[in-house]
N, CA, C and O atoms as a Tripos MOL2 file, in Angstrom:
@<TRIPOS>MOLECULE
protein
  284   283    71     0     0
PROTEIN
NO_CHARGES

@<TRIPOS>ATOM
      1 N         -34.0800  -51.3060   -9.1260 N.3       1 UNK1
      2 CA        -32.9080  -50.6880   -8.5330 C.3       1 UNK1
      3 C         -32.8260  -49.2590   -9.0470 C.2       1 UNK1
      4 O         -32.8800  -48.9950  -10.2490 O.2       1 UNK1
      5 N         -32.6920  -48.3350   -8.0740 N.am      2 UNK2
      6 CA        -32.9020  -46.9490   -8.4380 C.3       2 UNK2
      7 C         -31.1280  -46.5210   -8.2610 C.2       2 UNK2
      8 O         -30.8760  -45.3280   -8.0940 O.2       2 UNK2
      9 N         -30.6230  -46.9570   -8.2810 N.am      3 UNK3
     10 CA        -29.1950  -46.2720   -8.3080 C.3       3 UNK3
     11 C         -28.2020  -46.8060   -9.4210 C.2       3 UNK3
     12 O         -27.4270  -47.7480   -9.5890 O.2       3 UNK3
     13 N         -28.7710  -45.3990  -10.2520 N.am      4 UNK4
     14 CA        -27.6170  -45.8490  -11.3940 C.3       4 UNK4
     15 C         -26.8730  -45.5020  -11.9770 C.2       4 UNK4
     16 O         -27.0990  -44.3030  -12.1350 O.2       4 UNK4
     17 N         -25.9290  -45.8020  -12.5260 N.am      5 UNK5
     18 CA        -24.3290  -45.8960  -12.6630 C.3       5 UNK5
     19 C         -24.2760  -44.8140  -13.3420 C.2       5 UNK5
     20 O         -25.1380  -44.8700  -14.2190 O.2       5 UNK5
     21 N         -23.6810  -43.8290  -13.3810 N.am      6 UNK6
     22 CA        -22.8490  -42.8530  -14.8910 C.3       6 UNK6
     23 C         -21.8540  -43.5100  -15.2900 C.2       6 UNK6
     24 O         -21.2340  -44.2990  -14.5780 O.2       6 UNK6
     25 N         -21.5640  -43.2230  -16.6220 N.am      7 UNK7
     26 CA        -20.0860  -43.4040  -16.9090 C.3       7 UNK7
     27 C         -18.9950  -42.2330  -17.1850 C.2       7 UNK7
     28 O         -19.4180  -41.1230  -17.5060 O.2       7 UNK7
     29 N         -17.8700  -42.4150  -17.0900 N.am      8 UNK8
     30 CA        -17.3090  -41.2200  -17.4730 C.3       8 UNK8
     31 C         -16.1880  -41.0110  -18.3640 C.2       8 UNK8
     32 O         -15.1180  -41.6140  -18.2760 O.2       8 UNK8
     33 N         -16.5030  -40.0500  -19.3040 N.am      9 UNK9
     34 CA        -15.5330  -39.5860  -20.2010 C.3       9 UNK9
     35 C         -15.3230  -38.1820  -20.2280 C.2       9 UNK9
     36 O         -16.0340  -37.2280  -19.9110 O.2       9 UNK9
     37 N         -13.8960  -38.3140  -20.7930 N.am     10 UNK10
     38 CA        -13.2220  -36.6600  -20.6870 C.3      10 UNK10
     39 C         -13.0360  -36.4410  -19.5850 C.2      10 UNK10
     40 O         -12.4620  -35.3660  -19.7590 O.2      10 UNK10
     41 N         -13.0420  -36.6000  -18.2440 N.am     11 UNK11
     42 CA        -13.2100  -36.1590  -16.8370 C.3      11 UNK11
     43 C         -14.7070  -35.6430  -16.7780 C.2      11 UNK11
     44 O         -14.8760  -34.6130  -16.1260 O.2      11 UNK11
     45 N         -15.5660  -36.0930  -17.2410 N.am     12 UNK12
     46 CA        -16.9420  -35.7400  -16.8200 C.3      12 UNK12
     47 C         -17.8430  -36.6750  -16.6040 C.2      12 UNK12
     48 O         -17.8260  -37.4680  -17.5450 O.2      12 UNK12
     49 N         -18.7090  -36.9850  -15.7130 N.am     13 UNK13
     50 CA        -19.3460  -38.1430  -15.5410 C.3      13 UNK13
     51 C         -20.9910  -37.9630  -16.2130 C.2      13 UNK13
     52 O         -21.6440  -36.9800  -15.8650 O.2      13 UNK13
     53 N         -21.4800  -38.7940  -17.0080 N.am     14 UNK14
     54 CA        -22.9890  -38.7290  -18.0140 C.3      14 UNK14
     55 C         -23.5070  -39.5290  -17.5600 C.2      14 UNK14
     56 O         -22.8860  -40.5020  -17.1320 O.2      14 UNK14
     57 N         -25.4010  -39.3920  -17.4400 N.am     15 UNK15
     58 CA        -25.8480  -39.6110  -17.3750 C.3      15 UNK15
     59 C         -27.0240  -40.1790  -18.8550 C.2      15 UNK15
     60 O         -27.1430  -39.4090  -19.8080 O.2      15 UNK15
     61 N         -27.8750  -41.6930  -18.8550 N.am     16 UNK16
     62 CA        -28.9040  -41.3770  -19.8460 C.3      16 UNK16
     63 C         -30.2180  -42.1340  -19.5670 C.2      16 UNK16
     64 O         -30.4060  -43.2500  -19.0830 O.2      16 UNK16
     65 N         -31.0420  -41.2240  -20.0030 N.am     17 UNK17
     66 CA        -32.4190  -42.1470  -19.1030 C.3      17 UNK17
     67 C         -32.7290  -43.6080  -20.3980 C.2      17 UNK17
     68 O         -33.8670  -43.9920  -20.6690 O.2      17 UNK17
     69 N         -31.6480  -44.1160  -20.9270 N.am     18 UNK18
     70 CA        -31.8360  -45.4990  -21.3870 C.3      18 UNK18
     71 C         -30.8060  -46.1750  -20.3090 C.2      18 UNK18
     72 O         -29.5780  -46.0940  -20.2640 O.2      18 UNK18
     73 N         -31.9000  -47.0070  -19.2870 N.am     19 UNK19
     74 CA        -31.1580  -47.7090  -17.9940 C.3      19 UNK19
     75 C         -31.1460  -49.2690  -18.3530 C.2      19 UNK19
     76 O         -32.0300  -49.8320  -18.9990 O.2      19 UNK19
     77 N         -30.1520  -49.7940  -17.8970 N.am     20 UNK20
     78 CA        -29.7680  -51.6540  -17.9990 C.3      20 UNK20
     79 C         -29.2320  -51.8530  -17.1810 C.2      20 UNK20
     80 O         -28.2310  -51.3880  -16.6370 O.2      20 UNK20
     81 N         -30.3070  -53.0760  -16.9170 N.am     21 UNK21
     82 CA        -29.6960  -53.9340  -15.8730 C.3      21 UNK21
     83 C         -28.8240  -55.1320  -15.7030 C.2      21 UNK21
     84 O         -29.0330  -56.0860  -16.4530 O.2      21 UNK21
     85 N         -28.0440  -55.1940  -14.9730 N.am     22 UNK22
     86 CA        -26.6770  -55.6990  -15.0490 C.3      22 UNK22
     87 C         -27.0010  -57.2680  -14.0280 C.2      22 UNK22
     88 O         -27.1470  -57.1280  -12.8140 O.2      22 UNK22
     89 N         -27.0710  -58.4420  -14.5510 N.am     23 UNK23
     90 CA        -27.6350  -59.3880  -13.8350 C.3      23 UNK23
     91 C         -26.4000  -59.9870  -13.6860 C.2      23 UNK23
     92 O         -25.5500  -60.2100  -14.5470 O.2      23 UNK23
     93 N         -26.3870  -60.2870  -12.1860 N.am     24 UNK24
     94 CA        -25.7030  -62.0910  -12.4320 C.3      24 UNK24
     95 C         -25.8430  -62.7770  -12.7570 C.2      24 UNK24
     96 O         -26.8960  -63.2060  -12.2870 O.2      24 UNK24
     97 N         -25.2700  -63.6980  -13.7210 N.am     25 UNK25
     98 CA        -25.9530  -64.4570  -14.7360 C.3      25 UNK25
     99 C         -25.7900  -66.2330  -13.8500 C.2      25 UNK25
    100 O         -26.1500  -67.2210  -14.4900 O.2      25 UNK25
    101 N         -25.2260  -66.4000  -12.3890 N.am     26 UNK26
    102 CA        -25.3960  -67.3670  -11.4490 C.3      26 UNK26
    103 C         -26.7160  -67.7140  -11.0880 C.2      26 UNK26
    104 O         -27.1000  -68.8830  -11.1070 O.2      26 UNK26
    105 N         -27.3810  -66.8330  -10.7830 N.am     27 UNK27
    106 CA        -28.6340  -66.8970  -10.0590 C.3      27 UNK27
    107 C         -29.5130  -65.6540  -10.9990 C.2      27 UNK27
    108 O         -30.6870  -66.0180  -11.0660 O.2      27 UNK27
    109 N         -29.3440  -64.5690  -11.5960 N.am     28 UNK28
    110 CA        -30.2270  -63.4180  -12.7330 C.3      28 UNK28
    111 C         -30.3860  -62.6560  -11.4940 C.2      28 UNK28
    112 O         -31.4370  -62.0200  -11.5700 O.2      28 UNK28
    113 N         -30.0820  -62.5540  -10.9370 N.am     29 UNK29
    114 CA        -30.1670  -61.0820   -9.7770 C.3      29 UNK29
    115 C         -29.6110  -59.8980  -10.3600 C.2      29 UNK29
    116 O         -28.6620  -59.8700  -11.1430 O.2      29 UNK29
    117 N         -30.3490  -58.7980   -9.8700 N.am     30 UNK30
    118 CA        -30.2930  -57.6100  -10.8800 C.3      30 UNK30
    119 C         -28.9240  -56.9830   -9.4760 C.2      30 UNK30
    120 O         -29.0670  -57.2200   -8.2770 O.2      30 UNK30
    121 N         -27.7740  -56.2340  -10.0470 N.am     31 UNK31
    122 CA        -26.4860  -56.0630   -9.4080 C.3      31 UNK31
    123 C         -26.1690  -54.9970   -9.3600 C.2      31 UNK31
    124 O         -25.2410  -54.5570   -8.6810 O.2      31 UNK31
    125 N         -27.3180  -54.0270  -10.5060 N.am     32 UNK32
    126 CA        -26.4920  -52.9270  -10.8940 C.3      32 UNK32
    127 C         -27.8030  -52.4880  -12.0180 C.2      32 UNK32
    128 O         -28.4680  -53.2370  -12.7340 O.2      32 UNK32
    129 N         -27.8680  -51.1360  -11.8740 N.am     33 UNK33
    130 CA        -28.6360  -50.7140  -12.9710 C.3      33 UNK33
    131 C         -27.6460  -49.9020  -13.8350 C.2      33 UNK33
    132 O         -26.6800  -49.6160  -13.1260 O.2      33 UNK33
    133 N         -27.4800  -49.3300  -15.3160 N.am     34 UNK34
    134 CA        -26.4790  -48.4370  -15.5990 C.3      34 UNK34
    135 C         -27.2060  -47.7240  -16.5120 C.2      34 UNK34
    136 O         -28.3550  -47.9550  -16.8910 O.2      34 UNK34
    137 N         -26.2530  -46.5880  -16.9380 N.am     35 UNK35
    138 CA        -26.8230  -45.2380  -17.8280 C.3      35 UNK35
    139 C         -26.0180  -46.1040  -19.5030 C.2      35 UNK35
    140 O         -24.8060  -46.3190  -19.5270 O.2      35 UNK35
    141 N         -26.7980  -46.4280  -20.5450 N.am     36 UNK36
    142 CA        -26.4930  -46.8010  -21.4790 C.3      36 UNK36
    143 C         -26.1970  -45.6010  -22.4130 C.2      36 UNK36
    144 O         -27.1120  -44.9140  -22.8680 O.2      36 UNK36
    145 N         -24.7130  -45.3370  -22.7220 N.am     37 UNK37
    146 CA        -24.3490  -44.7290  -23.7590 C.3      37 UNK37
    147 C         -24.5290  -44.4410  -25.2630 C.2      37 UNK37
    148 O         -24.3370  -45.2570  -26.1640 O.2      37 UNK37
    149 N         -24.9470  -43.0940  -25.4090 N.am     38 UNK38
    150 CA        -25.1370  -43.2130  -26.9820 C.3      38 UNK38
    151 C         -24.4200  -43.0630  -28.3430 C.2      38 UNK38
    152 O         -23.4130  -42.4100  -28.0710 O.2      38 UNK38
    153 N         -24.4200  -43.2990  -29.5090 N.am     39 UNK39
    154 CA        -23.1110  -42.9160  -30.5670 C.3      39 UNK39
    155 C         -22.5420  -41.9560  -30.1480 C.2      39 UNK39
    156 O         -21.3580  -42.0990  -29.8440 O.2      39 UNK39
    157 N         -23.2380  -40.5180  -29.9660 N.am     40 UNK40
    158 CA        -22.2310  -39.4450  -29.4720 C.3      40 UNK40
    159 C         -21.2470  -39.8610  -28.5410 C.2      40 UNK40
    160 O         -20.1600  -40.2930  -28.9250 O.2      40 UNK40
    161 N         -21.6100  -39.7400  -27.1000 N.am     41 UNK41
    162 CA        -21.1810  -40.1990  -26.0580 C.3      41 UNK41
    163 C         -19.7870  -41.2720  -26.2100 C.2      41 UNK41
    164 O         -18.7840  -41.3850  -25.5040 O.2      41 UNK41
    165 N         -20.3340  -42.1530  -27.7630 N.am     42 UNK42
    166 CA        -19.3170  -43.0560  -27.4050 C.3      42 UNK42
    167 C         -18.0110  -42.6510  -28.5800 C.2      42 UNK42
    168 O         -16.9270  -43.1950  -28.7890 O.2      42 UNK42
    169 N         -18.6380  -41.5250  -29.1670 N.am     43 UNK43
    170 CA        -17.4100  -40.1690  -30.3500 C.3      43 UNK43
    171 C         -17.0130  -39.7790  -29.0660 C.2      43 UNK43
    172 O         -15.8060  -39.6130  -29.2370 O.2      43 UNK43
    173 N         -17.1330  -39.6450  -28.4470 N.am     44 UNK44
    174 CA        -16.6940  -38.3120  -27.7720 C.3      44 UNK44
    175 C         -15.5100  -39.5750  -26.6940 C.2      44 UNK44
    176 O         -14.2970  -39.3670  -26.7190 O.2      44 UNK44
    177 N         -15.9290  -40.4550  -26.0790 N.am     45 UNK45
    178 CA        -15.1920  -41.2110  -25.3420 C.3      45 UNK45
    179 C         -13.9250  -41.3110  -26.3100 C.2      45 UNK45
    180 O         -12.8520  -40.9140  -25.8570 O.2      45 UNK45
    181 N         -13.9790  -41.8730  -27.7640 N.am     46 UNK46
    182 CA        -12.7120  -41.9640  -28.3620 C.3      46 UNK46
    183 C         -11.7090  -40.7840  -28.5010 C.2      46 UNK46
    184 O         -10.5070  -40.7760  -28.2380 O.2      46 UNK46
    185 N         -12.3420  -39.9880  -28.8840 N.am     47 UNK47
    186 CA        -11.9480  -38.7070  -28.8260 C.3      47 UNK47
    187 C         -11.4720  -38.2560  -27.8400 C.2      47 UNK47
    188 O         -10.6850  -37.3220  -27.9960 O.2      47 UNK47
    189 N         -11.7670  -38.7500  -26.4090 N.am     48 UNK48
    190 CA        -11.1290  -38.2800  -25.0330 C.3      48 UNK48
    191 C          -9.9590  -39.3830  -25.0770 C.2      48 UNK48
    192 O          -8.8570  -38.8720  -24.8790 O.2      48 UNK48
    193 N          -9.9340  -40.6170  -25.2660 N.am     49 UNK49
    194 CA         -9.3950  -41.7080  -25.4820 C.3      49 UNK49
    195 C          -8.3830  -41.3010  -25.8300 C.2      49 UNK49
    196 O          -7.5240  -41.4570  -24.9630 O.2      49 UNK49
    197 N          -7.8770  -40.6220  -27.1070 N.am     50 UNK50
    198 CA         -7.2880  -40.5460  -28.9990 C.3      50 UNK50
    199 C          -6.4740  -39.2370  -27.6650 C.2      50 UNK50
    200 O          -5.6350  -39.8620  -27.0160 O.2      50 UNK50
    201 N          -6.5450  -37.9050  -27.2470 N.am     51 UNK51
    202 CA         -6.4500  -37.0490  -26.4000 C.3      51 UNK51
    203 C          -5.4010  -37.4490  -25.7480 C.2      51 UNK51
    204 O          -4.2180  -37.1890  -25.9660 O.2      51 UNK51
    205 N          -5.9120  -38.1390  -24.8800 N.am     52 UNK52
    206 CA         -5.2300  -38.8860  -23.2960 C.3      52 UNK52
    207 C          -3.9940  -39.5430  -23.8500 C.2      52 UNK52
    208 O          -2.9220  -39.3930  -23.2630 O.2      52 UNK52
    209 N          -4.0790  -40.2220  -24.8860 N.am     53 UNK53
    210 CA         -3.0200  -41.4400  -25.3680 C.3      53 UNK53
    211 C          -1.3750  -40.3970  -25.9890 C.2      53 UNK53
    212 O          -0.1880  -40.6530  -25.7850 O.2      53 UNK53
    213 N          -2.0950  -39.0980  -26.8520 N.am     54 UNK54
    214 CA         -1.0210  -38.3840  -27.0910 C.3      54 UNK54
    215 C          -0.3180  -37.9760  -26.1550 C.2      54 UNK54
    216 O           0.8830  -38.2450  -26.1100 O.2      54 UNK54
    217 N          -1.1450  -36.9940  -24.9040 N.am     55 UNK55
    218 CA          0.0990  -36.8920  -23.9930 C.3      55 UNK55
    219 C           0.6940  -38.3320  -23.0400 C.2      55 UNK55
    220 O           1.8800  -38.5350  -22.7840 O.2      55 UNK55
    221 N          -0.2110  -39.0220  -22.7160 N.am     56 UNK56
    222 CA          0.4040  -39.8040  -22.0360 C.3      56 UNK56
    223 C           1.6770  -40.6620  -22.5650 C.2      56 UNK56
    224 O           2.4450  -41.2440  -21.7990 O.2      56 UNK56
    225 N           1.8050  -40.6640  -24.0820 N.am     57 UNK57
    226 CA          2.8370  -41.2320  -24.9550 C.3      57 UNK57
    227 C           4.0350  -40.9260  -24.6030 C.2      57 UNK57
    228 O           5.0110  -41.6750  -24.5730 O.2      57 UNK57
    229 N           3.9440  -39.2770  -24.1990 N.am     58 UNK58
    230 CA          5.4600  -38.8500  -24.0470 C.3      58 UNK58
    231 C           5.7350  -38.5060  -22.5860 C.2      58 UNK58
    232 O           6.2480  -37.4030  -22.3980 O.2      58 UNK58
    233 N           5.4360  -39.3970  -21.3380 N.am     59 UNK59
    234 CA          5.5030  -39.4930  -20.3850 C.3      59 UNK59
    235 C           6.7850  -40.7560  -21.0170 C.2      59 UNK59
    236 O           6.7310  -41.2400  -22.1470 O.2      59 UNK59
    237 N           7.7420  -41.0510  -20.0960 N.am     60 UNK60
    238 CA          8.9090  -42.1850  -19.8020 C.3      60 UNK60
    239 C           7.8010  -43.1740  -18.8880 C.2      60 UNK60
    240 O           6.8130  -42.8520  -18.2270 O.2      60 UNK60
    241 N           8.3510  -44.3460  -19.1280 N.am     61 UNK61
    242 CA          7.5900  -45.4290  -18.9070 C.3      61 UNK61
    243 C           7.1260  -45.4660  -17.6970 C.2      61 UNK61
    244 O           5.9210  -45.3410  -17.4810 O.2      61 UNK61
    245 N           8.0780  -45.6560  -16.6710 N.am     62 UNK62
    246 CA          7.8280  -45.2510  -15.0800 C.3      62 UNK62
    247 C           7.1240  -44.6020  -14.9840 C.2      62 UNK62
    248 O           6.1490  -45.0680  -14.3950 O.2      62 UNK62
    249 N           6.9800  -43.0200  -15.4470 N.am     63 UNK63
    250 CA          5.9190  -41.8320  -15.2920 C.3      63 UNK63
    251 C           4.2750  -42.6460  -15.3890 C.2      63 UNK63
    252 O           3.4400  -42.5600  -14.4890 O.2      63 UNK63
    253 N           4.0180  -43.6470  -17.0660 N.am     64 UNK64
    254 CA          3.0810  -44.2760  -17.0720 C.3      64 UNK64
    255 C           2.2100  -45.2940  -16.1820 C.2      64 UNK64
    256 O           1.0030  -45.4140  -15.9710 O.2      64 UNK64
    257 N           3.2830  -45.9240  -15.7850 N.am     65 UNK65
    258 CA          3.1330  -47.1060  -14.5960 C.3      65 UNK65
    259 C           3.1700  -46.1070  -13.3500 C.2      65 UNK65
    260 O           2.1920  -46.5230  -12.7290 O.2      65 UNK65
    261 N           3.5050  -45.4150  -12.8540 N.am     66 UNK66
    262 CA          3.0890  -44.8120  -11.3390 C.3      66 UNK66
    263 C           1.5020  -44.4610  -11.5420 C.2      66 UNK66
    264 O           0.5280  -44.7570  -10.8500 O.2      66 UNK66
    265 N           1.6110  -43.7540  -12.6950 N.am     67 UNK67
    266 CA         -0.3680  -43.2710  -13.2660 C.3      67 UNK67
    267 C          -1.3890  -44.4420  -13.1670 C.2      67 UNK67
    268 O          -2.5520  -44.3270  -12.7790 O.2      67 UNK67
    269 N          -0.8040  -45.5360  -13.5610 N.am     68 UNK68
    270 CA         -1.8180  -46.7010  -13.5490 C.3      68 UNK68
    271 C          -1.8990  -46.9110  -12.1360 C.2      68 UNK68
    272 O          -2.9530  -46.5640  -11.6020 O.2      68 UNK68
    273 N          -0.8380  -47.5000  -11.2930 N.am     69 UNK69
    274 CA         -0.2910  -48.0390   -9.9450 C.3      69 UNK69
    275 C          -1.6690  -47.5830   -9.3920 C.2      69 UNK69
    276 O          -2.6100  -48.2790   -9.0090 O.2      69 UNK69
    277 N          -1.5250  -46.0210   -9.4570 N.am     70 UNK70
    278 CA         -2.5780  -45.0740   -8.5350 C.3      70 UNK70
    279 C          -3.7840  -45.1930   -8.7910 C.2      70 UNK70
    280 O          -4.6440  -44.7910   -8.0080 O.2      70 UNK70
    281 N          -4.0910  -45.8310  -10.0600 N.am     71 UNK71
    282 CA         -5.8780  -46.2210   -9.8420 C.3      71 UNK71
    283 C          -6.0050  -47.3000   -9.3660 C.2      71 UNK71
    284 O          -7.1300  -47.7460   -9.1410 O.2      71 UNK71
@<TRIPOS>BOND
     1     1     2 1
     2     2     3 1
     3     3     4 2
     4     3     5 am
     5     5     6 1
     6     6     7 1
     7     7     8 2
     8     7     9 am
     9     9    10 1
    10    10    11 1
    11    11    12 2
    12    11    13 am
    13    13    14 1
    14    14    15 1
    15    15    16 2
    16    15    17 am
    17    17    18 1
    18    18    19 1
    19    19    20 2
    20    19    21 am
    21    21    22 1
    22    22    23 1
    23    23    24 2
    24    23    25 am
    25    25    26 1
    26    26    27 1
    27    27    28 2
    28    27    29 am
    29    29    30 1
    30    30    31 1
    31    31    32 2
    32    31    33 am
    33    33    34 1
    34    34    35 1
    35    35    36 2
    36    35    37 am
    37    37    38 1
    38    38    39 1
    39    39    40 2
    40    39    41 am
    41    41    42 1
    42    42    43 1
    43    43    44 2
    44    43    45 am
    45    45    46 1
    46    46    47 1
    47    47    48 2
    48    47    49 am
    49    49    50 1
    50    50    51 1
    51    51    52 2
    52    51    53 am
    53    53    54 1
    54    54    55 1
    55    55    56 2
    56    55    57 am
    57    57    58 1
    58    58    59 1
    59    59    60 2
    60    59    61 am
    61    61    62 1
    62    62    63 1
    63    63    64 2
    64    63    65 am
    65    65    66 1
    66    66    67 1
    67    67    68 2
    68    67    69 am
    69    69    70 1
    70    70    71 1
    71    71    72 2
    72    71    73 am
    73    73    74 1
    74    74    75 1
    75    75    76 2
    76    75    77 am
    77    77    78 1
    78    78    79 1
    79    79    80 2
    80    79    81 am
    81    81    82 1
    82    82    83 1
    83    83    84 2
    84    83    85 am
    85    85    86 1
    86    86    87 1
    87    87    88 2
    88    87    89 am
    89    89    90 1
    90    90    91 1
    91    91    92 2
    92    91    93 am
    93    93    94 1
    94    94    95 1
    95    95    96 2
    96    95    97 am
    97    97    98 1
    98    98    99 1
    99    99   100 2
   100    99   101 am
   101   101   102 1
   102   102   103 1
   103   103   104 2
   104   103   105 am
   105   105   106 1
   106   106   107 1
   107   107   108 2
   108   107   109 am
   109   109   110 1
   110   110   111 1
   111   111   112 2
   112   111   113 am
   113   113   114 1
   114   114   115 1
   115   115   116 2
   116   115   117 am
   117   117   118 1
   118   118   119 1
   119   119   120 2
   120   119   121 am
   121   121   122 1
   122   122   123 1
   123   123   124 2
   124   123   125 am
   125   125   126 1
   126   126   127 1
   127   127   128 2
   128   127   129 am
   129   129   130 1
   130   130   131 1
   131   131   132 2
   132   131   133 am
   133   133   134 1
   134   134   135 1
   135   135   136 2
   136   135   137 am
   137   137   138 1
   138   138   139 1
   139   139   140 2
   140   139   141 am
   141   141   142 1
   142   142   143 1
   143   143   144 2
   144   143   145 am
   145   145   146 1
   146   146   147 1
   147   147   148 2
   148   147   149 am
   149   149   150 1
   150   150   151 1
   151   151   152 2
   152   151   153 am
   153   153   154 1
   154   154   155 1
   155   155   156 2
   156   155   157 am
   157   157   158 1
   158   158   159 1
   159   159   160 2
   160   159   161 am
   161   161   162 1
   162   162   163 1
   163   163   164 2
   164   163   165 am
   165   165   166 1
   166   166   167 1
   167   167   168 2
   168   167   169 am
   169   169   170 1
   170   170   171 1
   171   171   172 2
   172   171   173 am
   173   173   174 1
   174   174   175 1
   175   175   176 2
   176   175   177 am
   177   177   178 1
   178   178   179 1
   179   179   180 2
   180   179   181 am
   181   181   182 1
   182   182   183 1
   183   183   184 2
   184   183   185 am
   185   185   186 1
   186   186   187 1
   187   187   188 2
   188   187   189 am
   189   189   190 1
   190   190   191 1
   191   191   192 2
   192   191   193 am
   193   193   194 1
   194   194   195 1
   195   195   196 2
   196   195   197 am
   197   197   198 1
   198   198   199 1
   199   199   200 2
   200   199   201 am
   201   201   202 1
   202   202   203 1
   203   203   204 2
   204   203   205 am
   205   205   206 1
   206   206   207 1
   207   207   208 2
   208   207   209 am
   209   209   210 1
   210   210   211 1
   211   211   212 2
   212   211   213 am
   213   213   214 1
   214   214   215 1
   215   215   216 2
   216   215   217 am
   217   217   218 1
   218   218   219 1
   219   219   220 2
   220   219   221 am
   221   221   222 1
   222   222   223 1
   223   223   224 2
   224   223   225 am
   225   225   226 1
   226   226   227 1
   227   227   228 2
   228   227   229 am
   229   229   230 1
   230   230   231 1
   231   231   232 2
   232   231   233 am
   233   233   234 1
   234   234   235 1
   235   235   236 2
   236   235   237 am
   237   237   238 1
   238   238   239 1
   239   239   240 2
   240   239   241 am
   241   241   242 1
   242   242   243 1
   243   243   244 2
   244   243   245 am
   245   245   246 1
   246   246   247 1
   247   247   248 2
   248   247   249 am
   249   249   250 1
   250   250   251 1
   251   251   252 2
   252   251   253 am
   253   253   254 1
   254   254   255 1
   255   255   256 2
   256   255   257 am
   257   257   258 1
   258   258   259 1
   259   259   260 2
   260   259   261 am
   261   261   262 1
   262   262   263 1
   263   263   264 2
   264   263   265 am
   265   265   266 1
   266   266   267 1
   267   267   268 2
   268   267   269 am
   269   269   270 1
   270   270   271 1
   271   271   272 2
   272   271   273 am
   273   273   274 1
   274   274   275 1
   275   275   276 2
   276   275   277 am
   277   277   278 1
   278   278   279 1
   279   279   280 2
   280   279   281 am
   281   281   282 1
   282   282   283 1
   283   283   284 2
@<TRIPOS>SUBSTRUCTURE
     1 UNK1         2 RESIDUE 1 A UNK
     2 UNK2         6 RESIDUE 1 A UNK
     3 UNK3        10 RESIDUE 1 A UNK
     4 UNK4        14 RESIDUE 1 A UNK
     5 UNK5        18 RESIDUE 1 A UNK
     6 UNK6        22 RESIDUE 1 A UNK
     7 UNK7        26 RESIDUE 1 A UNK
     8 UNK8        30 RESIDUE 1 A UNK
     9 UNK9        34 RESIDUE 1 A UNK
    10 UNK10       38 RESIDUE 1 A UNK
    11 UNK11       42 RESIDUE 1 A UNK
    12 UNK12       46 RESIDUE 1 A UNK
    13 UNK13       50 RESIDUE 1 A UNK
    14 UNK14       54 RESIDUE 1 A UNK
    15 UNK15       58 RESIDUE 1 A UNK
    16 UNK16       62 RESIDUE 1 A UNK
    17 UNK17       66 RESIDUE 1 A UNK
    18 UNK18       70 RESIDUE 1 A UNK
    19 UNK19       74 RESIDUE 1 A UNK
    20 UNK20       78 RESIDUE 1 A UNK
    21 UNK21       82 RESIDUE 1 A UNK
    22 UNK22       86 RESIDUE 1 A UNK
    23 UNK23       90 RESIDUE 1 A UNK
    24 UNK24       94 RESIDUE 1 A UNK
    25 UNK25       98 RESIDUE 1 A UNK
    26 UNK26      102 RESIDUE 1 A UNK
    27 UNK27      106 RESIDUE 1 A UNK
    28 UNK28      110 RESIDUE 1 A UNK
    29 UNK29      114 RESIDUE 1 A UNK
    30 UNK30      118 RESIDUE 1 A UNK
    31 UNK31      122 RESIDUE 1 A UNK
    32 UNK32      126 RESIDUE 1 A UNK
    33 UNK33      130 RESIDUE 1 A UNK
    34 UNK34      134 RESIDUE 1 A UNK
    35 UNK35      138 RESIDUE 1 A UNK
    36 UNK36      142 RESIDUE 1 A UNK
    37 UNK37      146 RESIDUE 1 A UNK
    38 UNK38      150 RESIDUE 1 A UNK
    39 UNK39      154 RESIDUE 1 A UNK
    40 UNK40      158 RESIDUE 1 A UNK
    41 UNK41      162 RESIDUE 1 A UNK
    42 UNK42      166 RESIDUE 1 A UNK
    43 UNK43      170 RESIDUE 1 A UNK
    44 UNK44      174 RESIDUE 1 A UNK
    45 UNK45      178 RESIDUE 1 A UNK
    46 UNK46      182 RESIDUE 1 A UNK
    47 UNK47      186 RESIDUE 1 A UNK
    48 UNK48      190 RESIDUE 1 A UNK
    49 UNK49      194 RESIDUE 1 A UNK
    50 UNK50      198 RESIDUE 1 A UNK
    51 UNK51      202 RESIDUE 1 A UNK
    52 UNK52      206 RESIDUE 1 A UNK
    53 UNK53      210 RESIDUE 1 A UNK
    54 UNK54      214 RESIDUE 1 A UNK
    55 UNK55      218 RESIDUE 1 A UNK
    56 UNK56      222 RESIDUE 1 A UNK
    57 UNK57      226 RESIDUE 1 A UNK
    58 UNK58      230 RESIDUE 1 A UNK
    59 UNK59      234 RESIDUE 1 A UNK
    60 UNK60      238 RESIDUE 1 A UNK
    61 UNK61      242 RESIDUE 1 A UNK
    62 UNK62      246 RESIDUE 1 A UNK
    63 UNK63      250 RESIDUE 1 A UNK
    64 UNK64      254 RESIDUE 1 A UNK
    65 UNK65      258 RESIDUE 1 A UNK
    66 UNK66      262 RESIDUE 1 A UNK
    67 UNK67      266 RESIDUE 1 A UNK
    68 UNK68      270 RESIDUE 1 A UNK
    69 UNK69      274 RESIDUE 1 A UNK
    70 UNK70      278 RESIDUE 1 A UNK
    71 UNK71      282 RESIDUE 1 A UNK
């Protein structure tokens, strides 16, 4: 399977040429290939994480829940 997944942190989507495949484990059919993240990648996700959580804290609750609603 040649189409594979980024993930994204910070608002940026990464790529890494360490690819995995994502089986159904019903039948082992391959579902999905993905870009496997590295320590950095996964500093930097918390760090976007740790970011996001401060402002979103001082949003009023409603404000939070309309943000989720919409994904």
């Amino acid at each position: 399977m040649n189409d594979q997944k980024p993930f994204l942190i910070g608002g940026g989507w990464r790529k890494s040429d360490d690819i995995r495949e994502v089986r159904f484990p019903y039948n082992n059919d391959i579902v999905a290939s993905v870009c496997q993240a590295t320590d950095e990648d996964l500093e930097d996700a918390v760090v976007s994480a740790s970011s996001g959580f401060e402002i979103t804290r001082k949003l009023a609750v409603y404000q939070r829940s309309k943000i989720l609603n919409n994904l």
